[in-house]
Backbone bond lengths (Angstrom), bond angles and torsions (degrees), N, CA, C in turn:
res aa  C-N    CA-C-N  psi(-1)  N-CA   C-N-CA  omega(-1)  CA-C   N-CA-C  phi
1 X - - - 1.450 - - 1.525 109.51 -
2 X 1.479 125.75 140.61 1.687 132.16 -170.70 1.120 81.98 -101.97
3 X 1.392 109.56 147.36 1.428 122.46 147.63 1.925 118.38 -98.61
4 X 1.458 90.91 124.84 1.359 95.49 -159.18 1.649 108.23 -111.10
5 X 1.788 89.05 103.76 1.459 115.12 -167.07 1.967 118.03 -43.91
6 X 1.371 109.41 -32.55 1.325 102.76 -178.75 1.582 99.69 -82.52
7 X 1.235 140.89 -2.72 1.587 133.02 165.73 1.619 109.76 -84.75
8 X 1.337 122.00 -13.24 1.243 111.36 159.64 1.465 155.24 -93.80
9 X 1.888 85.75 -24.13 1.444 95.88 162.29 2.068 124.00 -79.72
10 X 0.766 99.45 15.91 1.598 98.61 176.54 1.678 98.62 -108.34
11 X 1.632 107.25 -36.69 1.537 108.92 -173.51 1.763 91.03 -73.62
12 X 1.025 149.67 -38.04 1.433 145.52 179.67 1.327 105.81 -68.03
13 X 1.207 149.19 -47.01 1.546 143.97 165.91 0.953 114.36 -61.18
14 X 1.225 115.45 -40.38 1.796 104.66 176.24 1.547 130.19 -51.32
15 X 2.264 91.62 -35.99 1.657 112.32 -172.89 1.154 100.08 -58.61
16 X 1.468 115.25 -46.22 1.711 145.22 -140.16 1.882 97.59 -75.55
17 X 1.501 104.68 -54.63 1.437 115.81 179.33 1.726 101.86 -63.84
18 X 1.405 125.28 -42.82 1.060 115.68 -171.59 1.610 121.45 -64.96
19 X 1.438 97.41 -47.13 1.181 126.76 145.14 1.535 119.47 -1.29
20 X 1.537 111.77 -74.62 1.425 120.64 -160.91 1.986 102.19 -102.43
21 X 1.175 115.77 -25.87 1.471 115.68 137.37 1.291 115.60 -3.75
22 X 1.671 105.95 -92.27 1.275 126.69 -178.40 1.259 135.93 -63.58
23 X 1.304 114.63 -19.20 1.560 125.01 -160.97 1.928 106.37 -177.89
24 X 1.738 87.95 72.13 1.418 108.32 170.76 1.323 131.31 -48.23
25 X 1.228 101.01 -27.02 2.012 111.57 173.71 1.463 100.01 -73.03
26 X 1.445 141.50 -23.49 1.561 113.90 -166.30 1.850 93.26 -100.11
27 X 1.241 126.47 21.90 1.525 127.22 178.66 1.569 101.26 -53.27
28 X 1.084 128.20 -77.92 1.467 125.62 164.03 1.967 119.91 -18.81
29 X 1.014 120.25 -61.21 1.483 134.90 -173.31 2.033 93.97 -66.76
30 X 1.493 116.40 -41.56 1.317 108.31 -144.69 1.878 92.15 -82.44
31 X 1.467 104.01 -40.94 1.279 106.34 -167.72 2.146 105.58 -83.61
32 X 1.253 116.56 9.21 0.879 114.23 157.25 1.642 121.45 -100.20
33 X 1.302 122.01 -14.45 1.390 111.42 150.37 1.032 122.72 -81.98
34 X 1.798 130.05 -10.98 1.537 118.46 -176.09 1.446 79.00 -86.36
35 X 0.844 159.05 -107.56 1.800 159.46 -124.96 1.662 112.88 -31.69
36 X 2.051 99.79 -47.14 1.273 105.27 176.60 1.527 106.91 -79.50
37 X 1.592 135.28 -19.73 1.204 109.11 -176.25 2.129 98.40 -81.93
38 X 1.117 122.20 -40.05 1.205 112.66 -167.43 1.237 94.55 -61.58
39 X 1.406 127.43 -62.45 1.794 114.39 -171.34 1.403 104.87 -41.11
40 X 1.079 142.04 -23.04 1.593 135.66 163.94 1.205 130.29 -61.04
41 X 1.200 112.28 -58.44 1.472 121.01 173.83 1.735 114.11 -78.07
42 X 1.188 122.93 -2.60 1.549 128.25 162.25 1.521 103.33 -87.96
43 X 1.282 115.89 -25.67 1.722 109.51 -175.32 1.901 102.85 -99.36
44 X 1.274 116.79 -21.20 1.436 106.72 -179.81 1.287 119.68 -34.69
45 X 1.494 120.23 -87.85 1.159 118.97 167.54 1.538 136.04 -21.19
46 X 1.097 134.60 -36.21 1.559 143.67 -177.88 1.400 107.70 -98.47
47 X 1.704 112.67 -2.23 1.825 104.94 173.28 1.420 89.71 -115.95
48 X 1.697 121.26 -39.98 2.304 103.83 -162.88 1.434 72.01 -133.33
49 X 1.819 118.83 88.75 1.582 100.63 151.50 1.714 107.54 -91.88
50 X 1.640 103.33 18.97 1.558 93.46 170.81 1.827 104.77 -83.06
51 X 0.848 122.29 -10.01 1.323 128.18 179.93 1.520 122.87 -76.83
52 X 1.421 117.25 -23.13 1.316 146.34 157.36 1.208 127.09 -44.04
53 X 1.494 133.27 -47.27 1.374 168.83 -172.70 1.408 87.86 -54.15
């Protein structure tokens, strides 16, 4: 099974938006894991595209 990177970043903003909705103090914490998870999944491919296969 691929994991197919443009189905996750909308499902992660959505958490992230819901997220800060509810509980305005972790705005700082939330939008520093969405940045580090997308900078991840934009760099996967070009560091393990043996993992891709």
């Amino acid at each position: 099974m691929r994991i197919d990177f443009m189905l996750i970043q909308p499902l992660v903003a959505l958490i992230a938006g819901i997220l800060i909705l509810f509980i305005p103090r972790i705005l700082n914490l939330v939008v520093a894991i969405y940045l580090i998870l997308i900078g991840i999944a934009g760099l996967w491919p070009h560091f393990f595209p043996h993992l891709l296969r």
